[in-house]
C-alpha positions as CSV (number, residue, x, y, z in Angstrom):
1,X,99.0,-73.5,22.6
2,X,97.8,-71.6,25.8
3,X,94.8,-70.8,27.3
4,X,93.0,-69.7,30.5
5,X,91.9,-72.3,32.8
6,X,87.8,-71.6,33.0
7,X,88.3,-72.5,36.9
8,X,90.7,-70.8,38.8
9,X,91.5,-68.4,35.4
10,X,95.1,-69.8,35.7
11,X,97.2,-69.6,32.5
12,X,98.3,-73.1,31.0
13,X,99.9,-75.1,28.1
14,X,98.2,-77.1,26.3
15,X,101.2,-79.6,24.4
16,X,101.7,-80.9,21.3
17,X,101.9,-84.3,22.8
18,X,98.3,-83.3,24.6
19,X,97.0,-82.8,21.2
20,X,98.3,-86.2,20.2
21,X,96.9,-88.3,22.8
22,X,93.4,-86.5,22.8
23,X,93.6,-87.0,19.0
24,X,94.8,-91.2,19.3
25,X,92.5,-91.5,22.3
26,X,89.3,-89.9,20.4
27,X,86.3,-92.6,20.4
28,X,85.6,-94.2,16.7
29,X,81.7,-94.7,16.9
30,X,79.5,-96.4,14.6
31,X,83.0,-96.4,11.7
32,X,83.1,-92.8,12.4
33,X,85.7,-90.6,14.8
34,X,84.7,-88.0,16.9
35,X,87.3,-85.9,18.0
36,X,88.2,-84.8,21.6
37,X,87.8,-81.0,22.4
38,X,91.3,-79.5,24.1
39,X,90.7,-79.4,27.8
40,X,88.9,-76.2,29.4
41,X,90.8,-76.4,32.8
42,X,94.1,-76.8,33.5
43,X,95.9,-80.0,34.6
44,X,95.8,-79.5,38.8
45,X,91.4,-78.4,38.2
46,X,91.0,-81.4,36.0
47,X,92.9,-83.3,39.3
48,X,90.5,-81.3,41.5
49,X,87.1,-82.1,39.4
50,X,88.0,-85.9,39.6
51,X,89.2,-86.4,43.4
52,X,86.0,-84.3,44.1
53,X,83.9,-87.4,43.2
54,X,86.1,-89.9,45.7
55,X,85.5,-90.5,49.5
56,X,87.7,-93.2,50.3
57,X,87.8,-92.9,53.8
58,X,84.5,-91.5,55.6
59,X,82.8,-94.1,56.7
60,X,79.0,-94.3,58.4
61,X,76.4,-96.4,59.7
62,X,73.8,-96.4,57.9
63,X,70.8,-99.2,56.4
64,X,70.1,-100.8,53.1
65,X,67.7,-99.5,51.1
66,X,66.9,-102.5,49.6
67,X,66.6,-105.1,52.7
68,X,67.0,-102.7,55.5
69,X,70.7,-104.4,56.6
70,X,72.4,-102.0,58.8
71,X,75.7,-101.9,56.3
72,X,79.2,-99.8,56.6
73,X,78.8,-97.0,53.7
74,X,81.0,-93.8,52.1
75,X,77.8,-92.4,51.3
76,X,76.2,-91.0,54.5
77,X,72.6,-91.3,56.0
78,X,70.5,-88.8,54.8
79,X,71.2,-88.6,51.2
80,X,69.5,-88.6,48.2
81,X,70.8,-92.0,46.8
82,X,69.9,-95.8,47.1
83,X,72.1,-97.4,48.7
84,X,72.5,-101.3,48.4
85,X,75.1,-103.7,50.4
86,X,77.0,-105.2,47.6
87,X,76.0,-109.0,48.2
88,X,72.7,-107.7,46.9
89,X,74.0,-104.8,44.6
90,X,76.0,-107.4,42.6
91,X,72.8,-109.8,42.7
92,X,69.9,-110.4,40.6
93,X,67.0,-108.8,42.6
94,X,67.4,-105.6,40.6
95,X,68.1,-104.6,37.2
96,X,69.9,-101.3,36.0
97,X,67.7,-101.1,33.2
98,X,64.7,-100.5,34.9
99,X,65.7,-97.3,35.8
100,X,66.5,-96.4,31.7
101,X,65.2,-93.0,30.0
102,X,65.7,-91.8,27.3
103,X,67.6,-88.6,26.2
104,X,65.9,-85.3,26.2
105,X,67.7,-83.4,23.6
106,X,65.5,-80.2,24.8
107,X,68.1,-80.4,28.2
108,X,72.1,-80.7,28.9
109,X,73.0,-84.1,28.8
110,X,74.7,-83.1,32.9
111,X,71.1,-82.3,34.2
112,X,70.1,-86.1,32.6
113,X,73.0,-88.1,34.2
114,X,72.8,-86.6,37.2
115,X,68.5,-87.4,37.9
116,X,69.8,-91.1,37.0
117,X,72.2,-91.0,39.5
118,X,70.0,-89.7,42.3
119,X,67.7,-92.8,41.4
120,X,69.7,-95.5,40.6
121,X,70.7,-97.9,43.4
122,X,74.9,-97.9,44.5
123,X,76.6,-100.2,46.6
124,X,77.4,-99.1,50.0
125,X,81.1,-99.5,49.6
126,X,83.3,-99.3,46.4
127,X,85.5,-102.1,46.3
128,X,86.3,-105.2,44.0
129,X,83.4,-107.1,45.7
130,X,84.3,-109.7,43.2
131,X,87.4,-110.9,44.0
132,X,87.7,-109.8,47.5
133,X,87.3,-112.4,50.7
134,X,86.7,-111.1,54.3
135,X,87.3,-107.7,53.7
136,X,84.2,-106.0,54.6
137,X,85.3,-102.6,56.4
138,X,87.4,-101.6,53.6
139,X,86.6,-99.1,50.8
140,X,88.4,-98.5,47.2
141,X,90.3,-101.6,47.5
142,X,90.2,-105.0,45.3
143,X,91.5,-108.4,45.6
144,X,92.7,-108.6,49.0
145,X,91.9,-111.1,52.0
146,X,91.0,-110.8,55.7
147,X,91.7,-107.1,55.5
148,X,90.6,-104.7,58.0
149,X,90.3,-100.3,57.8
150,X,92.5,-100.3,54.0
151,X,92.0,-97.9,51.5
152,X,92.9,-97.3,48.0
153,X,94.8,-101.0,48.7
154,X,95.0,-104.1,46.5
155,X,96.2,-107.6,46.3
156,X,96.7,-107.8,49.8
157,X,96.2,-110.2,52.9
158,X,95.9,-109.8,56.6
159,X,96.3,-106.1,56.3
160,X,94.8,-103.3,58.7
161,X,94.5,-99.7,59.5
162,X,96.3,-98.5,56.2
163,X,96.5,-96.5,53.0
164,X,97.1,-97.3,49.1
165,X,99.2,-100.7,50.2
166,X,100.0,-103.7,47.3
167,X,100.8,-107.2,47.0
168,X,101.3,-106.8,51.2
169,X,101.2,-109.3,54.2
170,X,100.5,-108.5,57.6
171,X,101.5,-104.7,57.9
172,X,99.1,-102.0,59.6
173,X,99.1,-98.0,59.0
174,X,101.6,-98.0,56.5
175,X,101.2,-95.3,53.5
176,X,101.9,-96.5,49.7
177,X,103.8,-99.5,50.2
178,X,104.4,-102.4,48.2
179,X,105.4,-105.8,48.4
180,X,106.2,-105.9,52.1
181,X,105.2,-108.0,55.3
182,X,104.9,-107.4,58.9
183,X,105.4,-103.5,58.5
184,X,104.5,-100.7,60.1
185,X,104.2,-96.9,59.6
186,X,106.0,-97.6,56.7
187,X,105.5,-94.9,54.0
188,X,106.8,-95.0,50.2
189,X,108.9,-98.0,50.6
190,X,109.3,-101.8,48.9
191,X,110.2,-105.0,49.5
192,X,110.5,-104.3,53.6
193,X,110.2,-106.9,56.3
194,X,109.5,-107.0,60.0
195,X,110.3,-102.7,59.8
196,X,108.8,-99.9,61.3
197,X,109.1,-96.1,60.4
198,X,110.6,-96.5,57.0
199,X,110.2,-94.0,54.4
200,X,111.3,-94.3,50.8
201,X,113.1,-97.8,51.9
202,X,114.0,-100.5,49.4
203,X,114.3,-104.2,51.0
204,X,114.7,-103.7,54.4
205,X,114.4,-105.8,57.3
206,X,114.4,-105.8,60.9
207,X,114.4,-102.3,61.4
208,X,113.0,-98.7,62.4
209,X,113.5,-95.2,61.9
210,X,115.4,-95.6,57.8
211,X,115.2,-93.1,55.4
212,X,116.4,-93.7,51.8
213,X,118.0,-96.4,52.8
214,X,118.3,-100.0,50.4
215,X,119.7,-103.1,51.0
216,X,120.1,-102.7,55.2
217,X,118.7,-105.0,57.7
218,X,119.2,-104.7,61.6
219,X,119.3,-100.9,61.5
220,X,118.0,-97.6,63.4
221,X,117.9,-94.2,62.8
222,X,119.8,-94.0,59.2
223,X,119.1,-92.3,56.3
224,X,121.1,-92.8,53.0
225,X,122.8,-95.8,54.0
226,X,122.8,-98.8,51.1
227,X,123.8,-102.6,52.4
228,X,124.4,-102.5,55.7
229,X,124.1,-104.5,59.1
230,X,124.0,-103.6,62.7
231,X,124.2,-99.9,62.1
232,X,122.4,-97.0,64.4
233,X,122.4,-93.4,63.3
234,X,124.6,-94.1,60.4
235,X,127.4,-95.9,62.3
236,X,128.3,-99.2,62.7
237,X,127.5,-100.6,66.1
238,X,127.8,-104.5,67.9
239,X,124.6,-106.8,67.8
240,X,124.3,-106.5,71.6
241,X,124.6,-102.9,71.2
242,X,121.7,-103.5,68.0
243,X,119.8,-105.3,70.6
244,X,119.6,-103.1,73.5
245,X,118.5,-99.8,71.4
246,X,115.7,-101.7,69.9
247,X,114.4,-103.1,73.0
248,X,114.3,-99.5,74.1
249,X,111.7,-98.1,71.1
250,X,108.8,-100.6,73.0
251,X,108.2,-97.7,75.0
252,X,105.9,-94.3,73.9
253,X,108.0,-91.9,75.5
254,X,111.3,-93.2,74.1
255,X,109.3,-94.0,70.6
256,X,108.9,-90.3,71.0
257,X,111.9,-88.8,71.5
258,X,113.2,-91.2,68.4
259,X,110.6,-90.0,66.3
260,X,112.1,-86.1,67.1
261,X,115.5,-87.3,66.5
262,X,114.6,-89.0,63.7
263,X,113.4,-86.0,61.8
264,X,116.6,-84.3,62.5
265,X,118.3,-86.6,61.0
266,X,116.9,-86.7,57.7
267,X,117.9,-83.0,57.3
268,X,121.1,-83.8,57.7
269,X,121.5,-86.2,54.9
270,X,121.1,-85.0,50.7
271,X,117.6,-86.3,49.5
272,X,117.1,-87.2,45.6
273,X,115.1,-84.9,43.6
274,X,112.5,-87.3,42.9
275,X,111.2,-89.7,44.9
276,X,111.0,-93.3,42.6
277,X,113.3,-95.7,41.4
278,X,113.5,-97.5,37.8
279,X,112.3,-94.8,35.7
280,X,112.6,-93.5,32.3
281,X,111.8,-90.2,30.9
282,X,109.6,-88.9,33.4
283,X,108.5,-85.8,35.0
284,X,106.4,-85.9,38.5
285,X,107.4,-87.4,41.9
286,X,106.6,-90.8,43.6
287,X,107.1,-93.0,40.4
288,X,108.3,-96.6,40.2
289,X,109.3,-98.6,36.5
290,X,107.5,-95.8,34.7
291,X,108.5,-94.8,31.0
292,X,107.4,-91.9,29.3
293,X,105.4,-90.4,31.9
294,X,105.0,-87.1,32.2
295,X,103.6,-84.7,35.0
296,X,102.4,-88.1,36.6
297,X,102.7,-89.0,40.4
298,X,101.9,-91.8,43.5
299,X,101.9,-94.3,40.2
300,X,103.3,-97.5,39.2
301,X,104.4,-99.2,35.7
302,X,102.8,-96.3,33.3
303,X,104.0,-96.2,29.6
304,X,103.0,-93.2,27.4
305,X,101.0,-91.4,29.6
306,X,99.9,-88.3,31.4
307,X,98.7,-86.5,34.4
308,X,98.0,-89.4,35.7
309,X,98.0,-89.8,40.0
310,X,97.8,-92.8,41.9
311,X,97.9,-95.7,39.0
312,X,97.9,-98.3,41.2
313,X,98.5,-101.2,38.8
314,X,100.2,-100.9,34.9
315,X,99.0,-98.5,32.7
316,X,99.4,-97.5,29.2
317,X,98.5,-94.5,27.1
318,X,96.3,-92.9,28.9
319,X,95.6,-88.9,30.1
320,X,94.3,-87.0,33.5
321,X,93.4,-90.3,35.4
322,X,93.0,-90.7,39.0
323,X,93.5,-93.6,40.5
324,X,93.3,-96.8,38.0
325,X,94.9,-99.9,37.0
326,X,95.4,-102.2,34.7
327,X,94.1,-100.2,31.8
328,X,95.1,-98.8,28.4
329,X,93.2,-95.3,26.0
330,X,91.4,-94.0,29.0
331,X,91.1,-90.5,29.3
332,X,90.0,-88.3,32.3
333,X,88.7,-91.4,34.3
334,X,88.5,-91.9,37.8
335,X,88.8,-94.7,40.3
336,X,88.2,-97.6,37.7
337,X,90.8,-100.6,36.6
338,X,90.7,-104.4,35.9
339,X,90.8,-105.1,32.4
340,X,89.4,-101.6,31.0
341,X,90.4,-99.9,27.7
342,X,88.8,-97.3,25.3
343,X,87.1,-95.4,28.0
344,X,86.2,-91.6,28.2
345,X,84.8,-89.8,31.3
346,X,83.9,-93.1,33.4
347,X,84.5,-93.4,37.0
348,X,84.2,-96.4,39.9
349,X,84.3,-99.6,38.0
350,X,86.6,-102.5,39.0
351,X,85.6,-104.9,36.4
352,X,86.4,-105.0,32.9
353,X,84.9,-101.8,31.3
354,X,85.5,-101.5,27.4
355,X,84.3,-98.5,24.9
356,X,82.5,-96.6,27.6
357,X,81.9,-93.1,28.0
358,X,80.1,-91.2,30.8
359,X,79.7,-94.3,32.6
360,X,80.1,-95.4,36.2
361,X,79.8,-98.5,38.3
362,X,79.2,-100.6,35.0
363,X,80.9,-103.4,35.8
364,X,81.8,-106.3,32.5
365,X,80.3,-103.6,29.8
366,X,81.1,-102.2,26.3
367,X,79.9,-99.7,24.0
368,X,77.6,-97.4,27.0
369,X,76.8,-93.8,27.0
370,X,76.2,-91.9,30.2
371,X,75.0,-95.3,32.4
372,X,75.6,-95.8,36.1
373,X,75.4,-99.9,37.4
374,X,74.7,-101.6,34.5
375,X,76.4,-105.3,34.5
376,X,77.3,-107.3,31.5
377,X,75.6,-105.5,29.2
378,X,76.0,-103.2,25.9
379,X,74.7,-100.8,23.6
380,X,73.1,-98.6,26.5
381,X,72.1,-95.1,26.8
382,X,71.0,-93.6,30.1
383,X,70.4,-97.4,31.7
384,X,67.9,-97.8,28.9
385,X,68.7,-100.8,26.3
386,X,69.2,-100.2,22.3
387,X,70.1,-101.8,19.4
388,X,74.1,-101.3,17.8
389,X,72.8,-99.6,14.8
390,X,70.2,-97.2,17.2
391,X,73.3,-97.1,19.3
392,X,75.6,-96.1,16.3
393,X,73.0,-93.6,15.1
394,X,72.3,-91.9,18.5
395,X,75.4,-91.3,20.3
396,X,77.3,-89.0,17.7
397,X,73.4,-87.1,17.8
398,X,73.9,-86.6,21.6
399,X,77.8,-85.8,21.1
400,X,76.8,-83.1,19.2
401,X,73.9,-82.0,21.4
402,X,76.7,-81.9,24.4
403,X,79.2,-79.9,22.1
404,X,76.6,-77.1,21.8
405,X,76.3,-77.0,25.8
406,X,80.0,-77.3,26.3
407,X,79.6,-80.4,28.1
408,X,81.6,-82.8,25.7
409,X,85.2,-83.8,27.1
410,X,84.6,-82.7,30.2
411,X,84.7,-84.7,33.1
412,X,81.3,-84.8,35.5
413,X,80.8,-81.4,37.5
414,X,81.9,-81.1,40.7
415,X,78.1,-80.1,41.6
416,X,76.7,-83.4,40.9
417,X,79.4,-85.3,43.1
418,X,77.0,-87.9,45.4
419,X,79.8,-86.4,48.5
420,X,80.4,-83.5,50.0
421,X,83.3,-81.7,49.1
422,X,84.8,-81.9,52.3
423,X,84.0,-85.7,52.7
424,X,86.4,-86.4,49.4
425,X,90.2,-86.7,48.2
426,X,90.2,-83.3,47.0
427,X,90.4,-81.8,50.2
428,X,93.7,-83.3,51.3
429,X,95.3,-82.5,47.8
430,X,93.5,-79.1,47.5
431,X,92.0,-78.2,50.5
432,X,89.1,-75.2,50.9
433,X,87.4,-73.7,53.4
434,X,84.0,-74.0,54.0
435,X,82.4,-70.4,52.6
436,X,85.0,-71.1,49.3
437,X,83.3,-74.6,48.4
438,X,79.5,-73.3,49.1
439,X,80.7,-70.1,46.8
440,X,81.6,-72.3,44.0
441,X,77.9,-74.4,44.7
442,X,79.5,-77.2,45.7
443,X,78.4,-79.5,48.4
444,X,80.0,-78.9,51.9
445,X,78.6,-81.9,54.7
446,X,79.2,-80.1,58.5
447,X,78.6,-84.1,60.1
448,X,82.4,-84.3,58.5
449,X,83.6,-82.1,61.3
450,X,81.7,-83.5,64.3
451,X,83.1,-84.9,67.3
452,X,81.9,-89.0,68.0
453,X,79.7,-89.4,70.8
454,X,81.3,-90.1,74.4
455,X,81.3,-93.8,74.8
456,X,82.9,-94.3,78.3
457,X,85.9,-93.5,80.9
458,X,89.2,-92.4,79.4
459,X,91.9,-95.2,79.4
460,X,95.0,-94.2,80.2
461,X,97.4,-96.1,77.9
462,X,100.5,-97.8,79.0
463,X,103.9,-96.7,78.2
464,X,105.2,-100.0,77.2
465,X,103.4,-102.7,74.3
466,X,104.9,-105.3,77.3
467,X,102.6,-104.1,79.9
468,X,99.5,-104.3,77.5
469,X,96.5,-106.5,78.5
470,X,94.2,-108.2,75.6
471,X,91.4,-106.2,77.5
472,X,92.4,-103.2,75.8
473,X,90.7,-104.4,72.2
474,X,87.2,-104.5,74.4
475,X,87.8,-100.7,75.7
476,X,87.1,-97.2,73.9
477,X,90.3,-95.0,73.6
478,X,90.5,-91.6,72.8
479,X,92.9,-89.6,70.1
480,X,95.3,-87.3,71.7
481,X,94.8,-84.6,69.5
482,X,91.2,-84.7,68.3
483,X,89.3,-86.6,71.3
484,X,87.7,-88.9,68.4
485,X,87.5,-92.5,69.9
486,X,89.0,-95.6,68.2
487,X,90.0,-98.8,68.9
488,X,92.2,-101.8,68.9
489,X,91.8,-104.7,67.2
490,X,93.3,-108.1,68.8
491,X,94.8,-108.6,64.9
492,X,96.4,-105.2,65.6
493,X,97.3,-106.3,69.4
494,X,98.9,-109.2,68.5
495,X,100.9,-106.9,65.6
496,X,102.4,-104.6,68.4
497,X,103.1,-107.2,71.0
498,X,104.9,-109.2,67.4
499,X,106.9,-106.3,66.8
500,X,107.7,-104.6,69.8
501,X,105.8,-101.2,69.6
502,X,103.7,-99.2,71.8
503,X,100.0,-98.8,71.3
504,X,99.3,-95.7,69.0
505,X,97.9,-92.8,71.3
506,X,95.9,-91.0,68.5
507,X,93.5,-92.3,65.2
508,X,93.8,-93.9,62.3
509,X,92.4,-91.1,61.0
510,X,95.0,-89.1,62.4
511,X,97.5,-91.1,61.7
512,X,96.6,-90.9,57.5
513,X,97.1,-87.0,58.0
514,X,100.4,-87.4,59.4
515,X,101.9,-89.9,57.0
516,X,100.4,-87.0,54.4
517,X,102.1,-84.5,55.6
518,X,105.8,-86.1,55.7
519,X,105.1,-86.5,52.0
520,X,106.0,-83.6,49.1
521,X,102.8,-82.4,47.8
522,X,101.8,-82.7,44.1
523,X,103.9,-79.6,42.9
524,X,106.7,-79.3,40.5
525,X,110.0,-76.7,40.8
526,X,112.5,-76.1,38.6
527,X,115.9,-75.4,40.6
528,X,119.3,-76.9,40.2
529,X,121.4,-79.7,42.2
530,X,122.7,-78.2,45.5
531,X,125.7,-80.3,44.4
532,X,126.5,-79.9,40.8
533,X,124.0,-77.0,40.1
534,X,122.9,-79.0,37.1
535,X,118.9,-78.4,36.4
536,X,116.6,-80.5,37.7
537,X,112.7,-80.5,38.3
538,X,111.3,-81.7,41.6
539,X,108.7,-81.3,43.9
540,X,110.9,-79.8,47.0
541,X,110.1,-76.8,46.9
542,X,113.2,-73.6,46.4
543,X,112.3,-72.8,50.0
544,X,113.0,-76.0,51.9
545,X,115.7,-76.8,54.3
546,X,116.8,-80.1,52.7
547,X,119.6,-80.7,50.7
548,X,118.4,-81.8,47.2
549,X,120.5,-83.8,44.4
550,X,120.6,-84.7,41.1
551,X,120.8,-88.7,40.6
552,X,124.3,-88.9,40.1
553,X,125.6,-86.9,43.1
554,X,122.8,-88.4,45.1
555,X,124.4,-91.9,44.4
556,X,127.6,-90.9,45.5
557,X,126.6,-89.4,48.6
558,X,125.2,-93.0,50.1
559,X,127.3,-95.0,52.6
């Protein structure tokens, strides 16, 4: 069936297999089901509306509003919400409940989630508080250890300065890798060791400047090179040779000239049409051990599902989801994972969430309509406490009420996100200007795009890690291309000085929009194989320089 997308008026499909899953995932209430409407956007709006309600990475200073704590929070000064630290969020010195009202059926049920939310107290980071240890400047992260600066991260230890890493040890600014230690600006690879500048690597060790390259280990500037040892620029070379070029990339200004070398070089080697490895059946880009996946991407272990971006632990039937793990029957969810299932329109919960629809940050729930921070409880409407059979008897009543407003199976408005439009994921993945989000009546914060305060002399830098000082992690440095200040860390010190690297001359910040931007963006093409001209779907784009091949060909064209 197609439609018009009611956002940007685009034309779209709407599948049989979309039919299916909205009918199999339709919520059974009180014996009876209630069926899910088809969506009324199409698949990248639905991607838009649910990054629009995620700021992983701006962080303020600002004070708790229940102790007065100053506290590290995504949610800046100034705002209309509460905002607790989470020792005291997760605590017992204030209930959910107390906040309860009940619903107005003389108003959309959008107007009466959103006044709860401007009143009921969050947590000043989103993280899995829980089961994390020593990790308290990270945000959208679970389960990791003595972390420092990670985002969208989980499961890892002794980690710093990076983006959507898992199961990783001792690696800083690396971009969506897993199951590595001691890496660095490593982006889309696996299983790497002691490495720096990989990208799309599989076990890898003791080397810099790979691309698509498996199995190597004492290597430099290669790219489609499988099982191999003492190689440079795709040719084989002696370890004293090995030794001598490495000892070299210590400096900046050789790092740099590398790093312009090195993205020659991966023009001149085929790439395979989708980035991923171990799949089956799927369509999207980024993909590892996914089945049955289609138009999914940045995701791991999925089976039977869809539209689905940055899965960051197995999932299983499930439809337009952002970021969540470990989860199964979840439909147009955001930012929510740990033992959930059966749950519609819910969003930041890291903490077994079952049978819950229009919910967020209601941690060890089931069976809630429309509640924000309720803990370990049940039958709940709008934070305010009922029995099953009241439950049973209401929720179908306010289903219906929502169906008459439009509002039912759609995911919350971009106009009642608690961040600024600018301030959240949707800006890197679709990215507007100022006048076009205030047009729509979205929220646009300026403070986004100030400059920090001047906080002392400039510090020159010096060229190699080998004339570093510790005195540098006590000093304000400035980025070279947006004069914002950062710093060094002595974890991070003693990281460079392990691995032989320079200091980096601009942001972490910075750094995130860089590793972005050497990845394809979340578009597919159909085109054939520049090999075989068999037809393939991918997300390089008709237009681009590289070389692209089908899986077959690609094989066959590594050393």
């Amino acid at each position: 069936m197609k439609t018009t997308c009611n956002q940007c008026s685009a034309e779209f499909e709407i599948l049989d297999e979309d039919s299916k899953m909205l009918d199999d995932l339709s919520p059974i209430i009180g014996g009876k089901k209630i069926p899910l409407p088809p969506p009324k956007q199409c698949p990248n709006c639905r991607a838009q509306r649910r990054m629009a309600h995620v700021n992983q990475l701006n962080l303020y200073e600002r004070k708790c509003d229940l102790t007065g704590a100053s506290v590290i929070s995504n949610i800046r000064p100034g705002s209309p919400y509460k905002v607790y630290r989470q020792e005291d969020w997760y605590s017992d010195k204030w209930s959910a409940l107390d906040y309860g009202q009940p619903f107005d059926f003389t108003r959309p049920f959008f107007d009466q989630w959103f006044e709860l939310i401007q009143k009921v107290p969050r947590p000043n980071v989103f993280t899995g508080y829980e089961f994390d240890e020593n990790c308290e400047y990270t945000n959208h992260a679970g389960k990791n250890k003595d972390c420092y600066m990670i985002f969208d991260s989980d499961e890892n230890r002794d980690c710093y300065f990076s983006y959507s890493l898992n199961h990783c040890v001792n690696c800083v600014d690396c971009f969506r890798t897993r199951k590595s230690e001691l890496c660095y600006e490593c982006i889309d690879s696996v299983k790497c060791y002691s490495s720096a500048y990989l990208q799309e690597c599989d076990n890898c060790a003791d080397s810099m400047f790979l691309k698509n390259c498996t199995g190597c280990k004492n290597c430099l500037m290669c790219s489609n090179v499988k099982n191999k040892e003492y190689y440079v620029e795709n040719k084989p070379v002696s370890k004293e040779e090995f030794a001598k070029f490495r000892l070299m990339l210590g400096s900046h200004s050789t790092l740099q000239s590398a790093k312009e070398r090195f993205e020659n070089l991966k023009l001149e080697h085929p790439q395979k049409y989708l980035h991923g490895v171990q799949n089956e059946d799927v369509s999207g880009d980024y993909l590892v051990q996914c089945k049955n996946a289609y138009k999914c991407f940045d995701s791991e272990d999925l089976w039977d599902c869809r539209y689905v971006t940055q899965g960051f632990m197995p999932l299983k039937n499930c439809m337009d989801i952002h970021e969540c793990g470990e989860g199964e029957l979840l439909y147009e969810c955001s930012v929510a994972g740990y033992d959930i299932s059966r749950c519609l329109f819910s969003n930041h919960t890291l903490a077994q969430m079952n049978d819950m629809i229009y919910c967020s940050l209601s941690n060890h729930s089931k069976n809630c309509f429309g509640c924000i921070g309720v803990q370990r409880k049940q039958y709940c409407i709008l934070n305010k406490q009922y029995t099953e059979e009241q439950y049973n008897e209401l929720v179908p009543k306010i289903i219906e009420h929502m169906i008459k407003h439009g509002e039912w199976g759609e995911f919350f408005p971009v106009e009642v996100s608690t961040y600024g439009y600018n301030e959240t994921l949707a800006q890197d993945y679709y990215p507007m200007t100022k006048e076009g989000v205030l047009g729509k009546s979205w929220n646009w914060i300026d403070e986004v795009e100030k400059k920090d305060q001047y906080m002392g002399p400039k510090v020159k830098l010096p060229d190699s890690i080998v004339d570093v000082s510790e005195d540098i992690c006590s000093q304000i440095l400035t980025c070279e291309e947006t004069a914002k200040q950062y710093k060094i860390i002595p974890q991070e010190l003693a990281f460079y000085k392990q691995l032989h690297i320079p200091l980096p001359r601009i942001s972490f910040f910075q750094r995130y929009k860089h590793h972005l931007k050497m990845r394809n963006p979340r578009v597919l093409y159909d085109r054939t194989c520049d090999k075989c001209n068999v037809a393939i779907e991918t997300s390089y784009a008709p237009d681009r320089p590289e070389k692209i091949y089908c899986e077959p060909c690609y094989q066959e064209s590594l050393i």
